[in-house]
N, C-alpha and C positions, 0 to 999 in steps of 0.2 A: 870351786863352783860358786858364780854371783847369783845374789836375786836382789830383783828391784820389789819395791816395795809401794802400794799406791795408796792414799787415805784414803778412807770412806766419801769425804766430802770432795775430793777430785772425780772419785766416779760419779758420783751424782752429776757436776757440774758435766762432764763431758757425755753422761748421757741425753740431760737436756738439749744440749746443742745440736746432738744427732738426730729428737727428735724432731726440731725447730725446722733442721733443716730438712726434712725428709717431707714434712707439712706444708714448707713452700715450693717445694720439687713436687708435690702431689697437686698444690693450688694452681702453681703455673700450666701443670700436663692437662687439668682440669679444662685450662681455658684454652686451650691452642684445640684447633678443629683438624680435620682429614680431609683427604680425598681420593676417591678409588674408584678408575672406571676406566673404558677401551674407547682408543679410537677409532673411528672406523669409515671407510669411504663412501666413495656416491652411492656404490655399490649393495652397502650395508657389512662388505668384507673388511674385518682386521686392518689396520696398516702397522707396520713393524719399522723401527727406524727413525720414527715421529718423534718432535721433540711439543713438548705441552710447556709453555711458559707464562707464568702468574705474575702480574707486574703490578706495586703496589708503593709500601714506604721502603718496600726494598723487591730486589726478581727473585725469583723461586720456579725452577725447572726441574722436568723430570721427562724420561726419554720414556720410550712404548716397548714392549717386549716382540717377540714372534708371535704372541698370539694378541701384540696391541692395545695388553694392558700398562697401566702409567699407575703411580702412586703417591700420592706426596702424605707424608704421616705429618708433619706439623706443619701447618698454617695458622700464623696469629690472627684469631679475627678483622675482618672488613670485609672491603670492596676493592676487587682487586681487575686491570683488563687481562682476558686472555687473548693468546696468540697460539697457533697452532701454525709448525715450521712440518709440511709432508708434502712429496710429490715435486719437491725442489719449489716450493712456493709459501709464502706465509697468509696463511687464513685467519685473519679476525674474526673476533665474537662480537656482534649485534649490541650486545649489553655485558656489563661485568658481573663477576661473579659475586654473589656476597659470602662470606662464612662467619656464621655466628658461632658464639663461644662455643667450645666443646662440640659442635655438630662433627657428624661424619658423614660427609654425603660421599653418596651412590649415583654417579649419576656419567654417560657415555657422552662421546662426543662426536658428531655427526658431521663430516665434511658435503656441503652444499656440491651441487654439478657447477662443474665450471664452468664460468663464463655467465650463467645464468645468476648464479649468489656465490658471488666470492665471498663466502664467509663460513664458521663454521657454527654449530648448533648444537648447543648444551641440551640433552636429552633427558629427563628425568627418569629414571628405569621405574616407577611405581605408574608414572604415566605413559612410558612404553607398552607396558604391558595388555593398558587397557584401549587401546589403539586399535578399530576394527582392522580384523584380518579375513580372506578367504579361510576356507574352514583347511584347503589344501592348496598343491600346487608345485612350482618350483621356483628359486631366482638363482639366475646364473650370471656369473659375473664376464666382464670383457676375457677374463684369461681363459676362464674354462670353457665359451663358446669358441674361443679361437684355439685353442690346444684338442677340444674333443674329435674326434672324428667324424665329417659332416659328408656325408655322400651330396655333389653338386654343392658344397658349401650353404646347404638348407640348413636355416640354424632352427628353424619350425619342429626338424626332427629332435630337436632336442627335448621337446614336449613331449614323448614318447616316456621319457624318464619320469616324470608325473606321475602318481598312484590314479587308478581310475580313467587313465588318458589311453587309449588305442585309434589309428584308423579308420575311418570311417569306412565299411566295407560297399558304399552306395556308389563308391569313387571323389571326383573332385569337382568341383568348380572355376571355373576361370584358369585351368590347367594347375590348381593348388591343391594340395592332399587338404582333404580335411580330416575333421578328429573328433571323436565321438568320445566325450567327458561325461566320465559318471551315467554313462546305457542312455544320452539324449543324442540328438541328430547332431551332424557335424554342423550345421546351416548353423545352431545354439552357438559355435566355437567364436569368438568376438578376437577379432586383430587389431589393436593399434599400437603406434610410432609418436613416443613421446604424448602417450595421452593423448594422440587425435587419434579415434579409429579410422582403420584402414578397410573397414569390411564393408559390403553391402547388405544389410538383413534383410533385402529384396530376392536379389541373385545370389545371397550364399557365396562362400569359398572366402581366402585369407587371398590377399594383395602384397608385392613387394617382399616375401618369405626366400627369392634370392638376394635380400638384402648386401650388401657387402659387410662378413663379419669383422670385419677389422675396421669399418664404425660404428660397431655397436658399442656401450658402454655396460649394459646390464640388459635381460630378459627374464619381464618378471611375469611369473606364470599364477595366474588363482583357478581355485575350481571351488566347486559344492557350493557353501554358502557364503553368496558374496556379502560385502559392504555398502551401503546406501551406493557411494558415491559412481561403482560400476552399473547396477541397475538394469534394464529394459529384459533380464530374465536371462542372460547369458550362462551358459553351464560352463564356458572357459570364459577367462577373459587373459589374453596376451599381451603385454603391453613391453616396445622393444624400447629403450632409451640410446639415444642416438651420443655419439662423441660431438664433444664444440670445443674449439679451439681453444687454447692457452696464449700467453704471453712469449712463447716456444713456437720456431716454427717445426712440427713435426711432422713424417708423412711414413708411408709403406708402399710399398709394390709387391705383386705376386704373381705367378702363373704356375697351375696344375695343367698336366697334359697326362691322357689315359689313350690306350692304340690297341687295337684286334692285335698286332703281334705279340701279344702276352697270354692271347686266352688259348684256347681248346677248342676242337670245332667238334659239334653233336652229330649224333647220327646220321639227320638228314642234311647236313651240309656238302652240298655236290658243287663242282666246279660247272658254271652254265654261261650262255652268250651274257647275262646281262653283267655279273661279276665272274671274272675266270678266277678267283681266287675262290679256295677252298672254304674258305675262313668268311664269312659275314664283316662287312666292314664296320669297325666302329674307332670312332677318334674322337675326343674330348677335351677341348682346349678351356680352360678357365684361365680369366685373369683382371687385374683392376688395377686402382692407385687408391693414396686417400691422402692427404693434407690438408693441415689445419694452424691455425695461428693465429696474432693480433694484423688488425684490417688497417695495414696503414700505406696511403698514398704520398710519395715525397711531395710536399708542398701541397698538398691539396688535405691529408685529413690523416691527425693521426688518431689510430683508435687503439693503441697499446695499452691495458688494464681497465679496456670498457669495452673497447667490442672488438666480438672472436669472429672467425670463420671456421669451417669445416667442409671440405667435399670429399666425394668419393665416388667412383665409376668400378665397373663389376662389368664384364664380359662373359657370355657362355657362347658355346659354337660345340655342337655335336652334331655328327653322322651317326645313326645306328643301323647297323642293319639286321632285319629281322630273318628269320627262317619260317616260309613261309610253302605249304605244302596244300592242293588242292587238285581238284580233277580238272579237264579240260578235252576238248572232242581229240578221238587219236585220227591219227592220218586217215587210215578207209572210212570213221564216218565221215570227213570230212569231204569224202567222195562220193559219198551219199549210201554204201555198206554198211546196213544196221543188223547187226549179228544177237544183239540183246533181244529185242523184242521179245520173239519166241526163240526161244533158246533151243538149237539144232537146226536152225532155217536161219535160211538169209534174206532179208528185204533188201531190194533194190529202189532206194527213194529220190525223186527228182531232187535235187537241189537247187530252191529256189535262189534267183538273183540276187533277192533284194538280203537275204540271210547268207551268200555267201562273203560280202567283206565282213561279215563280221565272224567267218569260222576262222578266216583266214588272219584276224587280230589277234585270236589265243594263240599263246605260246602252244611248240608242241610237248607231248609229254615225255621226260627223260628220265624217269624212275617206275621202269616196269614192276617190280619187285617193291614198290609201296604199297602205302594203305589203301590206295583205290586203283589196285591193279594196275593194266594197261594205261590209264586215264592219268594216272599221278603224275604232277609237277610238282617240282621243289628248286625252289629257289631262295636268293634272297632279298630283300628288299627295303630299302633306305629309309630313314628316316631322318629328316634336316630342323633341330633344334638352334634358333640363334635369339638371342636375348643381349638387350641393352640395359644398363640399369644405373641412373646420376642421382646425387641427392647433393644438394648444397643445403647449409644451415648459416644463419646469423644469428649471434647472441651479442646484446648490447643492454648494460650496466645504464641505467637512467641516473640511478641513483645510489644512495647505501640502502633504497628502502622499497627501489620498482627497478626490473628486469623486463629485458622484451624478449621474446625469440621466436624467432622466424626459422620454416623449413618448407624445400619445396623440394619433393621428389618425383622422378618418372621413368617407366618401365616397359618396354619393347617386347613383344613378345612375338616372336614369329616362328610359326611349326609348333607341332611334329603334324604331321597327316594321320588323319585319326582312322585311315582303312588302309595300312599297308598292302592287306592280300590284294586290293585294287592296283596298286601303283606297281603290283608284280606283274600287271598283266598287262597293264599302259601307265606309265606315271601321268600322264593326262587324265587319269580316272581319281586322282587323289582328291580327297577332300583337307582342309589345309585347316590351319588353326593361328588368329591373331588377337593381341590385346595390350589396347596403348595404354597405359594403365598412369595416372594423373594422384598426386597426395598433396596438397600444401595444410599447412598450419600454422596458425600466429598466435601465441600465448603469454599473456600481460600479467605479471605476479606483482602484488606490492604489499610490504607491510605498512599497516595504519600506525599501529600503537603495538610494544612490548606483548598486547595479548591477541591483537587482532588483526586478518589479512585477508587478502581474499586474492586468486585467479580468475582470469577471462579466459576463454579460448574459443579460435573459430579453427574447423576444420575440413577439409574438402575433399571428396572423393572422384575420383572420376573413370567407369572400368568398360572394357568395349572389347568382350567376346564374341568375337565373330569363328563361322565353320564355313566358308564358302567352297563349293566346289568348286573344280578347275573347268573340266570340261563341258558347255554351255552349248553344244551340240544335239551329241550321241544320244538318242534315248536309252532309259536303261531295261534290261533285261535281266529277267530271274527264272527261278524254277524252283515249282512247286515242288515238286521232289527231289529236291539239291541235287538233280543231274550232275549239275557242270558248275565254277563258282562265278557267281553273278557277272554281269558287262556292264560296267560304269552302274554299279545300283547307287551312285550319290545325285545321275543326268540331272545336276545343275542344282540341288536343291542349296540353300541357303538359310541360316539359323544366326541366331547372333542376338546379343542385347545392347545398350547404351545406357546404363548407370551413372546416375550422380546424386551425391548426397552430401549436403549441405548439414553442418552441426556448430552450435554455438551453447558452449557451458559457461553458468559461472558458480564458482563453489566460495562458499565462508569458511572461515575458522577463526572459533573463539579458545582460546584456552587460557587460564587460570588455576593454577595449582596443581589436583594431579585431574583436574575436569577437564574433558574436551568436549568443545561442541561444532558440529559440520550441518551447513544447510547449503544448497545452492537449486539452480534449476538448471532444464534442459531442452532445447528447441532443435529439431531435425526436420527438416526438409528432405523429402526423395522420390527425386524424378526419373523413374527409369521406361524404357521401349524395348519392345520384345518384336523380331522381326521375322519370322520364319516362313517357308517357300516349299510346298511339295510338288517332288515331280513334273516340274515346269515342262522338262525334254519328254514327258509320258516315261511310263513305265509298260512292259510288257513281259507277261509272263507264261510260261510252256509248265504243262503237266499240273497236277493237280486239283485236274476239273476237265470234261471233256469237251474233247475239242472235232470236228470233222477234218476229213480231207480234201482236198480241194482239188487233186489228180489223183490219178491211179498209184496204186504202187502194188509192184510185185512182188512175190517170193518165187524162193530159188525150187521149194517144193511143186510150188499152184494151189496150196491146201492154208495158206496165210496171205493171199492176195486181199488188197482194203483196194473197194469201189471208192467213188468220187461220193461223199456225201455220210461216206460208213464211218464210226470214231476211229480217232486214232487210237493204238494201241498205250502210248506212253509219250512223254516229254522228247524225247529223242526224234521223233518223226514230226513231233509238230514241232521243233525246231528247225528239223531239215526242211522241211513244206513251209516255213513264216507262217503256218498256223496258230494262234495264240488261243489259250483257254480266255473263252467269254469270261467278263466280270459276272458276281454273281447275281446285278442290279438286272441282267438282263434275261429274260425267263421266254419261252416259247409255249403257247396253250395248243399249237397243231402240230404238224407233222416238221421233222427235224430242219434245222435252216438252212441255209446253202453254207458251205466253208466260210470262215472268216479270215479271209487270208489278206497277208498287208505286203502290198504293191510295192509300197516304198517304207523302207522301216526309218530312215532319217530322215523326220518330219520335223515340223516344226510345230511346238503346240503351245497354247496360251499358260504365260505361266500363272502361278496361283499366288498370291505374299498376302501373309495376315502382318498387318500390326497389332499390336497389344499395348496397350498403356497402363501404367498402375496409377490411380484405380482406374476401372475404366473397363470397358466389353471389348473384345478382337472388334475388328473393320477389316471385310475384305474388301481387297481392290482390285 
């Protein structure tokens, strides 16, 4: 067996060394700085794959993980530029970074929208945090609006996912669901597209919500308590950011199609003259494009890594057919055999002239064994939804330090007919639904100085709800004791508005350290017309209020015979006779009046249209 054998003063000496050097391995680690933070898109989503490089007296790289974080443990102090390699494009930093000795920063990195700031942005997380926020809400990114399940590709319902968010049960607006956020009215629900609202807070309802989701980029949702910068009292505010081109030319196409041969047919669905099919029609076509790119013209103008474009077209077309069930005269009255009155006797009632084309317009009745007996019809009945929808955007690079961007969208709206049970009985009775709906916007960004910037933006609305009826004839006909279901009750009226709303913001930002400070102001302009029309064709109505006779009529007894002059019994005989119940303006102080019986029922009568202005008092004309 060997031993080595050491002096005293060798160990000495060689522990010195060790700790010499351990003290400059501590001094050096002392002074080299960190860095730890996520990259993350326009979105405010993760990117995975991203490469973070620090370029200085020498490069220094580091990749992103799946969930986007990056690391770099030693950085020797300075100043260094960053480059951010994601999305197959490389994003510069504004300014470089500095690391002072021993620091360890925290701090994320934000890729700007493209086309708008090709650059990326160093985010401080002590001044993230203090960044007004909505108190709620949701932000959805491009994948999970286009991956989630959208009925009619409304990316609107996706607001539904929002705490506090439900339907507004008042209905909609401008043919748009609205949304009652946190127990306030939906009209509170505020829509806009790339930060220019899209709403009217005159006429209520969201605009443009068949957007095409395969150009959206993010839907970012706020509720409860807002931030200065949304304002005028809104309980939602929506705001959709729209895709802009790249230096790539990229594009999509799609079509959804949905067909009645898939469903089930309910109860009342009967095979009838109008559709022999069992089954209610419905078919449902969706489809669009979208392309995007750098704007360049051979020999005329290249705009590759300044200016982008973006469009995209959205198509709807639906048939729906409804199931539609109501009474209507049966053959004998229509002969002028009234068996209701007194029930056990038969009246014999003349049938006047002027009410017989109009017994002979009802369908007859083909479901004895319904809910209104002999009388019941059941059918089905159409309804024709067609929708157009273009949006072009321009993004154009001024500078490293001013962006412009331009957008102008518009939207068709044609159908549904808002009284099916009408158009069962003549589709000439429909009242119809249109709205050409208008958005442009132009938004000026520039940075001043490292701490200070500011945006402009103008924004334009323009929405034109119209209800016109079809037919501009037929006077219409009702009953006070929902006998029969009404004959043309829309006779011509007309409703509609004319919306436009003018907005110009501009917002500040100062920031310095972990302080931010935001001021700007806000000018709206809104010029809207309100146009509505009652009853132009006259209305006329049977039962519920009494009426005389104007001839005789018999019974089959002789113990219910009505003299000329005696009330009528019910709606059904002043139908048959064009007997109409007096309005109630009309009063008698002696003995009862002669019949009021109407000669010719397709008349022609003055019609009535109020305008409305905001502000402003109705004018009739």
């Amino acid at each position: 067996m060997a031993y080595m054998s050491v002096r005293p003063r060798a160990w000495i000496f060689l522990l010195s060394c060790l700790f010499f050097l351990s003290a400059a391995l501590s001094a050096q680690r002392l002074s080299v700085s960190s860095w730890k933070g996520t990259l993350r898109g326009t979105e405010g989503k993760p990117i995975s794959g991203g490469t973070v490089r620090l370029s200085g007296n020498r490069e220094y790289t580091a990749a992103t993980s799946a969930d986007g974080e990056f690391l770099f443990p030693d950085i020797p102090p300075g100043s260094y530029q960053l480059v951010v390699s994601a999305l197959g494009q490389n994003w510069p930093a504004a300014a470089p970074v500095v690391f002072q000795p021993g620091a360890a920063l925290a701090a994320s990195l934000q890729l700007a929208p493209q086309g708008e700031q090709f650059h990326v942005v160093v985010i401080d997380q002590a001044a993230a945090q203090t960044t007004p926020q909505a108190t709620g809400g949701e932000r959805l990114s491009n994948a999970e609006v286009a991956s989630l399940p959208l009925n009619e590709r409304d990316f609107s319902k996706l607001l539904l996912l929002a705490a506090g968010t439900m339907t507004d049960t008042n209905g909609a607006a401008n043919f748009t669901q609205q949304f009652a956020v946190n127990g306030q009215r939906g009209t509170a629900a505020v829509f806009a597209m790339d930060n220019a609202e899209t709403t009217d807070p005159e006429l209520g309802g969201a605009t443009f919500s068949n957007f095409n989701v395969d150009a959206i980029q993010e839907v970012q949702s706020s509720s409860g308590v807002m931030p200065a910068e949304i304002g005028h009292g809104a309980a939602g505010f929506t705001n959709v950011v729209t895709k802009s081109g790249t230096d790539q030319v990229h594009g999509s196409a799609f079509e959804f199609v949905r067909n009645a041969a898939f469903d089930a047919r309910n109860f009342f669905d009967h095979k009838n003259d109008l559709d022999p099919r069992r089954i209610p029609p419905f078919a449902r076509n969706e489809f669009g494009v979208t392309n995007g790119g750098p704007v360049f013209l051979p020999h005329l103008y290249d705009g590759r890594g300044k200016t982008f474009y973006f469009v995209e077209y959205q198509g709807f077309r639906q048939v729906l057919g409804t199931t539609q069930v109501f009474p209507v005269p049966t053959t004998t009255e229509r002969q002028g055999i009234d068996t209701t009155s007194f029930p056990g006797d038969t009246l014999t009632v003349p049938v006047s002239d002027a009410i017989a084309p109009i017994l002979a317009r009802y369908p007859l009745p083909n479901d004895p064994q319904g809910p209104y007996g002999a009388r019941t019809y059941a059918a089905s009945s159409k309804i024709v939804t067609n929708t157009d929808q273009f949006s072009i955007r321009i993004d154009h690079r001024l500078s490293d330090k001013a962006t412009l961007l331009t957008r102008f969208s518009l939207n068709q709206v044609s159908g549904p007919v808002t009284n099916p049970d009408q158009t069962a009985i003549d589709p000439a009775f429909g009242v119809k639904f249109f709205d050409h709906q208008r958005s442009a916007a132009v938004k000026y960004s520039r940075t001043l100085s490292p701490h200070l910037s500011f945006t402009s933006a103008f924004g334009y609305i323009r929405t034109t709800p119209f209800f016109p009826a079809t037919d501009h004839l037929q006077p219409a006909i009702n009953y006070g004791d929902g006998l029969f279901a009404p004959f043309n009750s829309a006779d011509g009226s007309i409703f509609g508005s004319y919306g436009n709303v003018y907005r110009f913001k501009h917002d500040m930002l100062y920031s310095r350290g972990t302080h931010t400070f935001k001021w700007g102001a806000e000018i709206r302009l809104n010029k809207d017309a309100t146009i509505f029309g009652t009853n132009p064709n006259g209305s006329y109505s049977f039962g519920g209020g009494t009426a005389y006779s104007p001839v005789l009529i018999t019974s089959a007894s002789g113990q219910h015979n009505i003299l000329p002059g005696q009330p009528l019994p019910d709606a059904l005989t002043g139908l048959l006779t064009a007997t109409r119940t007096p309005t109630p303006s009309l009063r008698w102080t002696s003995s009862p009046p002669a019949a009021t019986n109407l000669t010719k029922l397709r008349c022609a009568a003055k019609p009535t249209i109020f305008i409305s202005r905001i502000p402003g008092k109705p004018r009739r004309v």
